[in-house]
Structure formats: structure tokens, C-alpha cells
PyMOL commands that place a pseudoatom at each C-alpha (Angstrom):
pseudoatom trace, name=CA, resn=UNK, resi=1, chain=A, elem=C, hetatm=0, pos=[118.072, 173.724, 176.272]
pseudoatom trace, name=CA, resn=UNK, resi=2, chain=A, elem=C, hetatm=0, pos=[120.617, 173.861, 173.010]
pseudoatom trace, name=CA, resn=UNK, resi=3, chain=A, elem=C, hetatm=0, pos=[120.805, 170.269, 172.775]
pseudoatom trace, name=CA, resn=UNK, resi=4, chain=A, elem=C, hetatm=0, pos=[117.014, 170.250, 172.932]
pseudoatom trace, name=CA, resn=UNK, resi=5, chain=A, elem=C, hetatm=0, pos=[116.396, 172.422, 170.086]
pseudoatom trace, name=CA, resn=UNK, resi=6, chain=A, elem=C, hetatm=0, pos=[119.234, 170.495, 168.221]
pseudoatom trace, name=CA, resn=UNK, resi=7, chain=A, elem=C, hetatm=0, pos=[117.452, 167.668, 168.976]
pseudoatom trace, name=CA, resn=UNK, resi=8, chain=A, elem=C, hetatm=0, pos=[114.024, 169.301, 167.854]
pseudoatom trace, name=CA, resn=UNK, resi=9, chain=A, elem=C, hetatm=0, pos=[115.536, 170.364, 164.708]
pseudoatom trace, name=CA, resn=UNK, resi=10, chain=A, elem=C, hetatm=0, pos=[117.439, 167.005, 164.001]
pseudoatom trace, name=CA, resn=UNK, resi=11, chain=A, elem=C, hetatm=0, pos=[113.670, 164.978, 164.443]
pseudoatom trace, name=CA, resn=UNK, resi=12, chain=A, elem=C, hetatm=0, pos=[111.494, 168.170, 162.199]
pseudoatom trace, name=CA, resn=UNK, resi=13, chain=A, elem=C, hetatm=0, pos=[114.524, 167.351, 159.605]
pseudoatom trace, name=CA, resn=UNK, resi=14, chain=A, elem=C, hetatm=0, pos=[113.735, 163.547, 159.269]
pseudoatom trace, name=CA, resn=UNK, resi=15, chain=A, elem=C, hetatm=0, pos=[109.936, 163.783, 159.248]
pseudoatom trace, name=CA, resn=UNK, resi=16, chain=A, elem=C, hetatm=0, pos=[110.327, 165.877, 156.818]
pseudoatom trace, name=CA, resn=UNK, resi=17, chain=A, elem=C, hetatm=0, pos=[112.371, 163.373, 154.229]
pseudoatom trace, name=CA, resn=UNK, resi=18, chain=A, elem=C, hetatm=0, pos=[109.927, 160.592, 155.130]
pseudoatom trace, name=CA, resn=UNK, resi=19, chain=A, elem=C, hetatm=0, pos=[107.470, 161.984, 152.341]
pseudoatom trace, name=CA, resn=UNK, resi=20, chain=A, elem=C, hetatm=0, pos=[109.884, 162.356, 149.784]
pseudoatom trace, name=CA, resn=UNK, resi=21, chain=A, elem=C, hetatm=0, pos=[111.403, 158.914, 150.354]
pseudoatom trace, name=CA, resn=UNK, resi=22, chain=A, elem=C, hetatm=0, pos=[108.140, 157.313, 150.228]
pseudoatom trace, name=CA, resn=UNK, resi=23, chain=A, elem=C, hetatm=0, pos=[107.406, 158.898, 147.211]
pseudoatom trace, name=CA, resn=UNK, resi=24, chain=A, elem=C, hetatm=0, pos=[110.326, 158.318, 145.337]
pseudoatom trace, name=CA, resn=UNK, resi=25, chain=A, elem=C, hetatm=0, pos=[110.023, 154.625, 145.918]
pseudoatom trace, name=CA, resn=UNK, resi=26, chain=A, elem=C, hetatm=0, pos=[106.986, 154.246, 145.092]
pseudoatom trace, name=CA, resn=UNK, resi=27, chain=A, elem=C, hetatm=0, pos=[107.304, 152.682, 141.470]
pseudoatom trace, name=CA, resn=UNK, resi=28, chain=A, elem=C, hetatm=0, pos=[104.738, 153.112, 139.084]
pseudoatom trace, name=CA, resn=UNK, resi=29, chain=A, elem=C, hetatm=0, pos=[104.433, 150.841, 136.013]
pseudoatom trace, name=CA, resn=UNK, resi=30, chain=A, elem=C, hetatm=0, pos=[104.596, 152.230, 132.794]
pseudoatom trace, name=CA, resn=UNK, resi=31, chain=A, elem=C, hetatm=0, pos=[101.272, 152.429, 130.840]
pseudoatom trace, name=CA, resn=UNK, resi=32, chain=A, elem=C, hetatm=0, pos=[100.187, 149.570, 128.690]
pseudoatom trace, name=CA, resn=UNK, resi=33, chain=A, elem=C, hetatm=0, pos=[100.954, 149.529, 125.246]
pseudoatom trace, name=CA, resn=UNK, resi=34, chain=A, elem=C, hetatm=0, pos=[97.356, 149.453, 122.697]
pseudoatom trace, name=CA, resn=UNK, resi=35, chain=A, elem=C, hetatm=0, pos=[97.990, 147.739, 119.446]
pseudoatom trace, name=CA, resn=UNK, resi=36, chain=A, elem=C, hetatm=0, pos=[96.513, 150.441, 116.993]
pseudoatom trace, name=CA, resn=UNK, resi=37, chain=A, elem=C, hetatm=0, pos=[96.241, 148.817, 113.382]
pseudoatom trace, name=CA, resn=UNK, resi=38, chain=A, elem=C, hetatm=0, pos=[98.298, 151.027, 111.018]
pseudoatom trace, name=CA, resn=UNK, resi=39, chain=A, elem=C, hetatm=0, pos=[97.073, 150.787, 107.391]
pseudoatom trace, name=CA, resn=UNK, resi=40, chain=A, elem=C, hetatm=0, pos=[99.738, 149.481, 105.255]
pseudoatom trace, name=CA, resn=UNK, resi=41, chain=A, elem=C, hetatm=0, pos=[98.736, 151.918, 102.171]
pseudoatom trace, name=CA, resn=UNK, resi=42, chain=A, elem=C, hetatm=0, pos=[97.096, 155.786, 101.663]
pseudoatom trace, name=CA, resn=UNK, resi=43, chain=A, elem=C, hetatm=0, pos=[95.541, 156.534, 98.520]
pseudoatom trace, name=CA, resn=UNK, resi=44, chain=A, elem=C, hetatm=0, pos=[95.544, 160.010, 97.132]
pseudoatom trace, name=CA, resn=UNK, resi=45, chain=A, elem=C, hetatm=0, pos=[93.453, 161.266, 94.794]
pseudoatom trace, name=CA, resn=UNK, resi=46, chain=A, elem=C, hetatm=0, pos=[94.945, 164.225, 92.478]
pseudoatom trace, name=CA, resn=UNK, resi=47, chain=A, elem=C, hetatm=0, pos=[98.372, 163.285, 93.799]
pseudoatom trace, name=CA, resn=UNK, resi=48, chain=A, elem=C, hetatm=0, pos=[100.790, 166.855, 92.626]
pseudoatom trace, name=CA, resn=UNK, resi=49, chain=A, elem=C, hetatm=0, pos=[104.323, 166.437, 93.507]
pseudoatom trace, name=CA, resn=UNK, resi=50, chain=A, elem=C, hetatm=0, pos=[106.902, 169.573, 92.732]
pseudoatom trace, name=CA, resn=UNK, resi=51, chain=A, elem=C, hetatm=0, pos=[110.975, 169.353, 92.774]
pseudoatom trace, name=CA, resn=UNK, resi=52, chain=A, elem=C, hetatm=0, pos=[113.014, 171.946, 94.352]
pseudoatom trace, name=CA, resn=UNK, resi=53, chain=A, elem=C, hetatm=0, pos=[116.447, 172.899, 93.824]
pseudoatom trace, name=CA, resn=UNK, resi=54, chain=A, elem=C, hetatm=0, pos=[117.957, 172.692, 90.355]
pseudoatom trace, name=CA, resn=UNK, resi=55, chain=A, elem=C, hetatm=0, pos=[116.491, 170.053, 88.635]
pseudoatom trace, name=CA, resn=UNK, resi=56, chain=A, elem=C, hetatm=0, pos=[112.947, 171.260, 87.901]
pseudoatom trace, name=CA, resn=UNK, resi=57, chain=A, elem=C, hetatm=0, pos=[109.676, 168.569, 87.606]
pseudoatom trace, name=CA, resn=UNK, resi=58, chain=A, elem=C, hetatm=0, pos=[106.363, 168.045, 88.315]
pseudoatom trace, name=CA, resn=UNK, resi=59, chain=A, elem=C, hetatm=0, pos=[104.528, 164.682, 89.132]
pseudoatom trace, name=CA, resn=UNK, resi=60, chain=A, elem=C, hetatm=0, pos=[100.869, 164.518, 88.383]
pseudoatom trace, name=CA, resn=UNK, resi=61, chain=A, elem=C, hetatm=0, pos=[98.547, 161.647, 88.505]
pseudoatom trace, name=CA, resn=UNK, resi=62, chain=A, elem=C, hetatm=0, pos=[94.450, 161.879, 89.196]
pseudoatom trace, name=CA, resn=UNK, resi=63, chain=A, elem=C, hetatm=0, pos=[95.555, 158.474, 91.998]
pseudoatom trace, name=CA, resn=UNK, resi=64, chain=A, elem=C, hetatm=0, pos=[98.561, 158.021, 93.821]
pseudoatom trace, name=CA, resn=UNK, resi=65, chain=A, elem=C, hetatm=0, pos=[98.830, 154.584, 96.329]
pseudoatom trace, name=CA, resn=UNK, resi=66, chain=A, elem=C, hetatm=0, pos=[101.771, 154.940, 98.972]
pseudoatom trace, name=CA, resn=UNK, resi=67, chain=A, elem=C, hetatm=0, pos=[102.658, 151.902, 100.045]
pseudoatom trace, name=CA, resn=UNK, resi=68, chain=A, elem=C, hetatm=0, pos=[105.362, 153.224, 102.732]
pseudoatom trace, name=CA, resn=UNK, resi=69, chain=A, elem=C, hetatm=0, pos=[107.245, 156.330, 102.371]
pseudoatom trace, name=CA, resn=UNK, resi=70, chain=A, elem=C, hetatm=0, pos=[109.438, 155.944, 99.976]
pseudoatom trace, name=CA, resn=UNK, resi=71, chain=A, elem=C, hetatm=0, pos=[107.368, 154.205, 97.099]
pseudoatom trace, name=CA, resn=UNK, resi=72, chain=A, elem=C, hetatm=0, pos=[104.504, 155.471, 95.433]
pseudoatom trace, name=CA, resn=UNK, resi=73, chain=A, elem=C, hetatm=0, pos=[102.696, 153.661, 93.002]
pseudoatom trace, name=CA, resn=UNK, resi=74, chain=A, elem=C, hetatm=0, pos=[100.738, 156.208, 90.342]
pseudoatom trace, name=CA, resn=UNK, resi=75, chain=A, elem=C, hetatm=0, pos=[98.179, 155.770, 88.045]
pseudoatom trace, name=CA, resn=UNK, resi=76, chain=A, elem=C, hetatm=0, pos=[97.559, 157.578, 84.193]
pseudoatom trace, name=CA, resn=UNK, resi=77, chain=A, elem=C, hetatm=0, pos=[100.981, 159.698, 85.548]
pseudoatom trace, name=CA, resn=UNK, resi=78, chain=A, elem=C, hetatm=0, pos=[102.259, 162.981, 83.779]
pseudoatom trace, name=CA, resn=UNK, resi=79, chain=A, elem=C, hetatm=0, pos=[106.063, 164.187, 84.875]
pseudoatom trace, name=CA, resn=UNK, resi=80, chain=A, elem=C, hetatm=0, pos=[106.896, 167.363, 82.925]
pseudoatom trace, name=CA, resn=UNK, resi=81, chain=A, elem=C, hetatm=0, pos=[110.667, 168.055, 83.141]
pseudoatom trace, name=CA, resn=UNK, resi=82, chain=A, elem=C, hetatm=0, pos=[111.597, 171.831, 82.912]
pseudoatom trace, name=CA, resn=UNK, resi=83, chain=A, elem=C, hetatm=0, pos=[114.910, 171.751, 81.100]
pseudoatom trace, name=CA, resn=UNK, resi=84, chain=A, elem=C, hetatm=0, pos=[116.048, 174.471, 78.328]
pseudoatom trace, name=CA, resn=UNK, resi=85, chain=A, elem=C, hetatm=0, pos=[113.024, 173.184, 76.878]
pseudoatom trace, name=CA, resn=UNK, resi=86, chain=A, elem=C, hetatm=0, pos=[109.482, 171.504, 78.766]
pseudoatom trace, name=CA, resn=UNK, resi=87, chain=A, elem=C, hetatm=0, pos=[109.137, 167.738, 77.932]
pseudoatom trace, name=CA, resn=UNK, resi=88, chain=A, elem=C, hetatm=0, pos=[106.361, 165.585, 79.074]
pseudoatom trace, name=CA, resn=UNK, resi=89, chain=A, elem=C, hetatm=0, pos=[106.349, 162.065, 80.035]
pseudoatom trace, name=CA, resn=UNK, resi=90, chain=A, elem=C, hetatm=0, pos=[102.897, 160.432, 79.923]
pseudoatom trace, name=CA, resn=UNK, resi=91, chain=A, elem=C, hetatm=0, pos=[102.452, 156.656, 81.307]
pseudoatom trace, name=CA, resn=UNK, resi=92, chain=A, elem=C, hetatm=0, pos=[99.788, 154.510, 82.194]
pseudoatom trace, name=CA, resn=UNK, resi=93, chain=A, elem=C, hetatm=0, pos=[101.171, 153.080, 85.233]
pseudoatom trace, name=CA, resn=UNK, resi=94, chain=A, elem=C, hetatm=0, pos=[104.620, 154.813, 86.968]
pseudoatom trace, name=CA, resn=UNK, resi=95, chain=A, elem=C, hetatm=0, pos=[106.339, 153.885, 90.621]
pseudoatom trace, name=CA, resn=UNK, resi=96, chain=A, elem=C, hetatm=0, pos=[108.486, 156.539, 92.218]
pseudoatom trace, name=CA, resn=UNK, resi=97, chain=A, elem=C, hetatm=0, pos=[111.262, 155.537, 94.687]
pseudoatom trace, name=CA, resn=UNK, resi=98, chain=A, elem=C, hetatm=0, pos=[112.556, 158.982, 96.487]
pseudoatom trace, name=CA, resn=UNK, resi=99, chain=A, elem=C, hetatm=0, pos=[115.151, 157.095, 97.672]
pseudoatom trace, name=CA, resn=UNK, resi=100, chain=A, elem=C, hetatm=0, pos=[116.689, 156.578, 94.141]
pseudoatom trace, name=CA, resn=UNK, resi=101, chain=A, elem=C, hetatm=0, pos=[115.111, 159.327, 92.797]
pseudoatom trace, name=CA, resn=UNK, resi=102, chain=A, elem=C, hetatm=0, pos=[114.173, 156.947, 89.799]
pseudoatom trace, name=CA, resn=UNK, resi=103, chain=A, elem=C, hetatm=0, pos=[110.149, 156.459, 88.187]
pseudoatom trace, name=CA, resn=UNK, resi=104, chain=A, elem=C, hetatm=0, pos=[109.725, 152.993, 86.601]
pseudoatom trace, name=CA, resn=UNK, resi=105, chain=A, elem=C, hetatm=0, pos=[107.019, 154.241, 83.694]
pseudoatom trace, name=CA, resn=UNK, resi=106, chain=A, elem=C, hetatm=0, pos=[104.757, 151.235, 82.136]
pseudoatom trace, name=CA, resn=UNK, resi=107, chain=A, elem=C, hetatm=0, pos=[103.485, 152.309, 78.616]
pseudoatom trace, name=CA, resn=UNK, resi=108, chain=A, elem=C, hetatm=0, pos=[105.280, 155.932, 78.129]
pseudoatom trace, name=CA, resn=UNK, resi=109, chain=A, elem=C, hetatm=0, pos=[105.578, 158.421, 75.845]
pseudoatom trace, name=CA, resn=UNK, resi=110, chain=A, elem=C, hetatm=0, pos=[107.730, 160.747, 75.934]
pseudoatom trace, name=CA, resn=UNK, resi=111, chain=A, elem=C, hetatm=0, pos=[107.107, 164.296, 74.514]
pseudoatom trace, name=CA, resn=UNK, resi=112, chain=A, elem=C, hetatm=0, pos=[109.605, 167.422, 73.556]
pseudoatom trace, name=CA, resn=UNK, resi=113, chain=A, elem=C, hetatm=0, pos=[109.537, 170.131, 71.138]
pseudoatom trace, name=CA, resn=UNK, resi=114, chain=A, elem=C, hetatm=0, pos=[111.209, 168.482, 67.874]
pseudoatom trace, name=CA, resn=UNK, resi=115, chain=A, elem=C, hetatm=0, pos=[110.899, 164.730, 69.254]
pseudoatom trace, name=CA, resn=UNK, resi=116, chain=A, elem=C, hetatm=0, pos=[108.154, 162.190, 70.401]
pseudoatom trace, name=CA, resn=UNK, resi=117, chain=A, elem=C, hetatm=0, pos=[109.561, 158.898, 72.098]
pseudoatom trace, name=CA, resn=UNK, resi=118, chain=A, elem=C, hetatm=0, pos=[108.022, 156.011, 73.095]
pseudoatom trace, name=CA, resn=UNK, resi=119, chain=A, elem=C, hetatm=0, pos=[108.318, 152.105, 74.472]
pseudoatom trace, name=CA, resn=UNK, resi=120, chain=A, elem=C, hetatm=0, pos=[106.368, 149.312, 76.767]
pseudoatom trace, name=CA, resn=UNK, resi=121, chain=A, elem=C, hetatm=0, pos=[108.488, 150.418, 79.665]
pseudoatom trace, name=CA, resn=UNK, resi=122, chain=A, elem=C, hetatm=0, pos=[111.043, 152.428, 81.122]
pseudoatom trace, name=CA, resn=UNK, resi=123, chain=A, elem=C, hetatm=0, pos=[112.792, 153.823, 84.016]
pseudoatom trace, name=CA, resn=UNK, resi=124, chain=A, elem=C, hetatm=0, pos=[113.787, 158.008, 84.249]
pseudoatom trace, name=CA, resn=UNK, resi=125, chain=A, elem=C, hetatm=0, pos=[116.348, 158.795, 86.931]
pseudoatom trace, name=CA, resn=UNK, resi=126, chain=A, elem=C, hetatm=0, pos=[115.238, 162.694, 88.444]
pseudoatom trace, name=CA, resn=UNK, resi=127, chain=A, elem=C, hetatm=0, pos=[119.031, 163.272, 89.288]
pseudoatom trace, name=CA, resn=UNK, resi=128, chain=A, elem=C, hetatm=0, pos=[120.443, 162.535, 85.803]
pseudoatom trace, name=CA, resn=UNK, resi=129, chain=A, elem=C, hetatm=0, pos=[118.093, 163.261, 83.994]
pseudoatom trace, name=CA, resn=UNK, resi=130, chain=A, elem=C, hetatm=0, pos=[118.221, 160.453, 81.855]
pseudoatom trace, name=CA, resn=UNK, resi=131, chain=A, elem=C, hetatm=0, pos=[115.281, 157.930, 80.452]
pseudoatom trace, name=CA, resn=UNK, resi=132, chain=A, elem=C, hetatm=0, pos=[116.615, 154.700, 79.795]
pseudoatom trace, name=CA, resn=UNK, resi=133, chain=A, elem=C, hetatm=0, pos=[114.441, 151.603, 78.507]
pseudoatom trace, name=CA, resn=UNK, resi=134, chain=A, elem=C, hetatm=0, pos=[115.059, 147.483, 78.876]
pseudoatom trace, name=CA, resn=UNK, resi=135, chain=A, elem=C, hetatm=0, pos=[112.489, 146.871, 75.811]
pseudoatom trace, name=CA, resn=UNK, resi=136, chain=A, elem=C, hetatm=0, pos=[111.716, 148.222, 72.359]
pseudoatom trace, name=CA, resn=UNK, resi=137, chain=A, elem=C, hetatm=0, pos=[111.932, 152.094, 71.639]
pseudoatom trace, name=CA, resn=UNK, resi=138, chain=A, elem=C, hetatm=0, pos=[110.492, 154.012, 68.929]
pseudoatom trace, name=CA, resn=UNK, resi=139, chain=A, elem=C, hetatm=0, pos=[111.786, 158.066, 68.580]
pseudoatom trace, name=CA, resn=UNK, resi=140, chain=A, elem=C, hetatm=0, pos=[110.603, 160.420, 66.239]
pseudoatom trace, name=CA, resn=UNK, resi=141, chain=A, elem=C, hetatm=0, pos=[112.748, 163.323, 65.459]
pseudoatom trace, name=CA, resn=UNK, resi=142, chain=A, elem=C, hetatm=0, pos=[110.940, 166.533, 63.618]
pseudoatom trace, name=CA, resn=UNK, resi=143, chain=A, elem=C, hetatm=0, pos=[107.823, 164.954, 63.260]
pseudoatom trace, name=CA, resn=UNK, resi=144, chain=A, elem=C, hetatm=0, pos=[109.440, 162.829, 59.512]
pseudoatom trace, name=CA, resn=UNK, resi=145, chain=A, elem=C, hetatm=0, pos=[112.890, 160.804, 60.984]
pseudoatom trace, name=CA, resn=UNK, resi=146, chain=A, elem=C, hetatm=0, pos=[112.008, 157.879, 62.954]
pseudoatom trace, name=CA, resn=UNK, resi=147, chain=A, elem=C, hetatm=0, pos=[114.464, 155.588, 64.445]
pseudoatom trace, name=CA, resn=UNK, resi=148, chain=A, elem=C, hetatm=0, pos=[113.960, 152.595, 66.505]
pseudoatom trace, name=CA, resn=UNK, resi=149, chain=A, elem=C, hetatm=0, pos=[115.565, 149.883, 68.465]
pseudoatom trace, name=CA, resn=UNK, resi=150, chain=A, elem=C, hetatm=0, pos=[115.356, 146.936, 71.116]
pseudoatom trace, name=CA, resn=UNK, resi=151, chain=A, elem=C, hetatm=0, pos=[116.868, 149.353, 74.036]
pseudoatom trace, name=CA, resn=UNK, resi=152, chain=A, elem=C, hetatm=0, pos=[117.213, 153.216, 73.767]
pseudoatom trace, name=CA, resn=UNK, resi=153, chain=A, elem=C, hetatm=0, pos=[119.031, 155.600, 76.371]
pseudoatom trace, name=CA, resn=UNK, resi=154, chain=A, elem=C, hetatm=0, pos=[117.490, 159.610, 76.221]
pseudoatom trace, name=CA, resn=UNK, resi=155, chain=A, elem=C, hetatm=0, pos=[119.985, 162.415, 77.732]
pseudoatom trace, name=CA, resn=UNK, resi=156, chain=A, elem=C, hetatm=0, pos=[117.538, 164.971, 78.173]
pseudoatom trace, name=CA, resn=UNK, resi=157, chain=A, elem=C, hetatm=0, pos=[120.033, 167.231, 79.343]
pseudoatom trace, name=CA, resn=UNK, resi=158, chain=A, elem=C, hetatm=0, pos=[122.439, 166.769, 76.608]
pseudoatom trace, name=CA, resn=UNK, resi=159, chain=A, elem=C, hetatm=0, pos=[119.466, 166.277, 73.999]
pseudoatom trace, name=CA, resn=UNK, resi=160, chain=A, elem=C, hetatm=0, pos=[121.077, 162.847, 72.919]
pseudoatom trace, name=CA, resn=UNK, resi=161, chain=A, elem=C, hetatm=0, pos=[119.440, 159.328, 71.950]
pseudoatom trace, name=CA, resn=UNK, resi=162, chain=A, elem=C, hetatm=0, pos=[121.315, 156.166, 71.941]
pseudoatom trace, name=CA, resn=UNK, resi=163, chain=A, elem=C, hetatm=0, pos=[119.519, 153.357, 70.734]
pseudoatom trace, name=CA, resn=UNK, resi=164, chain=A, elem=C, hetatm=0, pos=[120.881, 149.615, 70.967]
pseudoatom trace, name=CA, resn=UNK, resi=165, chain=A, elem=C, hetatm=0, pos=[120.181, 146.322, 69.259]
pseudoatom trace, name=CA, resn=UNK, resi=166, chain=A, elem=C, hetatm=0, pos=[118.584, 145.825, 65.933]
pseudoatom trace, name=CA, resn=UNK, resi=167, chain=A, elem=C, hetatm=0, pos=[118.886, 149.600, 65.002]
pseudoatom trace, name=CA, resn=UNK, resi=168, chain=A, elem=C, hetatm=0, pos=[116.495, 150.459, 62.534]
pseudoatom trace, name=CA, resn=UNK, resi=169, chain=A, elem=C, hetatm=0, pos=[116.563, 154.166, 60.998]
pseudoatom trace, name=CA, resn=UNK, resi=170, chain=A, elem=C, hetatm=0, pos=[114.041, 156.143, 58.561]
pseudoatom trace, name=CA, resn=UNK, resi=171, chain=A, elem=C, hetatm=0, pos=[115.503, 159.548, 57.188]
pseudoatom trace, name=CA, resn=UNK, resi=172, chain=A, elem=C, hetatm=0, pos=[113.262, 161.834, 55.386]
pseudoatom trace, name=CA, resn=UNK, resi=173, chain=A, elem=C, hetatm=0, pos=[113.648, 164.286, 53.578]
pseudoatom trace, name=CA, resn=UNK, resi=174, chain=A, elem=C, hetatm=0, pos=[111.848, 167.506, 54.754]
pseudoatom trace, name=CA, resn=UNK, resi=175, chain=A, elem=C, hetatm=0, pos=[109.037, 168.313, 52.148]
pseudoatom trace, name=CA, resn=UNK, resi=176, chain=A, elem=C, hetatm=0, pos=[109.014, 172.377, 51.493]
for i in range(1, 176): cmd.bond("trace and resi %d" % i, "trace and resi %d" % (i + 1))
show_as sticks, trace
zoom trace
């Protein structure tokens, strides 16, 4: 009667497994893969981009064209750089890498409270804090001193100008 029941037991125990084995060799196929079309560029209208952490800005531009996440490409663009003092940066056309944390400006001008800078083109680095141009600069200091030159480099955080090649200077004297 014991061996019986062992027996029993022994035969319940594999009928039982026969589901589970079937099912785990059934194999399914994974399912197939859709081709969705992803769009190569997003445009945003009244594009507003804010810094955090210690160096202070503030991107505007009324259109902003992503073309992948790193680059944006910006239209009639306004940075404003909160430093001891606010200056403005105004361009026509501007590309931001994040990755460098640079903006390549097209047509700029540059604004602060005893200076006005400008040039064709120029590239401002949001870690250094520094606007440096690769064609002709013109800055005038306290609305009378102008000085100008084929390259310029502006410290913003050190309030310094350095302007290279063909140096040309224009020192007023202040009218009272």
C-alpha cells in the first residue's frame, strides 16, 4: 500500500511539471520593431533659457531651432550676463553648444554700464566669461573714448579689453 501511494505521489509530482516545462519552452519572438520617423529639428518659439549655479545668464530669442541636443541655433538672440554689473549681448543670429558652454554671436553688440562693444562676429564662452572676436571690433568706453581693432578679447569678469592688430585709439577729453 506504501509503495502505492509513493508511487501515486511520484506520478501527481510529474504531471504536475509537464505544464511548466511546456511553458517555459515555448519561445516567443520578440515584437517587431516600427520605424517611427524622428524629426531631425524642434523649433521653439520664445525660446528662455536661465543658468544656475554661479555664473548668472539668461538666453532669450523670440525662435530657437534645435538641431540635436546639444546645439541650438537662435534667432534676433539677447544673453544678459549678471556680473557686478548687468551687460547685454544682442545678435542677429547666435548658436549655443552646451557642451562647450560657448555662443558663436553673428552681428553683436555688446552692452555694459560705461562701455558699448561691437563686431561682425564673435564667440562668448559661459564658463569664462570671456567674449572673444576673429574679425574687426569697435569698443566705446564712457560714451567719448573709442578704440578699435582687427581682433578684440573682453574679460567681463575682470572688466578688461584687449584689442589686437591695427590698434586704432580715440581719447577724449570729457566735456564739463
Amino acid at each position: 500500500m506504501r509503495s502505492k501511494l509513493y508511487r501515486l505521489a511520484l506520478f501527481l509530482l510529474i504531471v504536475s511539471f509537464i505544464p511548466f516545462l511546456i511553458f517555459i519552452s515555448k519561445k516567443e519572438t520578440p515584437p517587431e520593431k516600427i520605424n517611427v520617423p524622428q524629426h531631425k529639428t524642434q523649433t521653439v518659439e520664445n525660446f528662455i533659457l536661465k543658468s544656475s549655479g554661479k555664473n548668472r545668464w539668461q538666453l532669450k530669442s523670440p525662435q530657437a531651432k534645435f538641431l540635436d541636443k546639444n546645439i541650438i541655433e537662435l534667432k534676433k538672440t539677447i544673453l544678459v550676463v549678471f556680473l557686478k554689473s548687468r551687460i547685454t549681448i544682442k545678435a542677429e543670429e547666435a548658436t549655443f553648444n552646451r557642451n562647450l558652454g560657448q555662443i558663436r554671436l553673428k552681428s553683436v553688440e555688446l552692452i555694459g554700464p560705461n562701455f558699448r562693444a561691437s563686431s561682425p562676429e564673435g564667440i562668448y564662452d559661459l564658463n569664462k566669461e570671456i567674449f572673444k572676436t576673429e574679425s574687426k571690433c569697435k569698443i566705446i568706453y564712457n560714451k567719448i573714448n573709442i578704440s578699435e581693432g582687427n581682433t578684440c578679447t573682453l574679460d567681463l569678469k575682470y572688466r578688461r579689453a584687449i584689442i589686437y592688430g591695427r590698434v586704432k585709439t580715440v581719447i577724449r577729453e570729457e566735456l564739463k
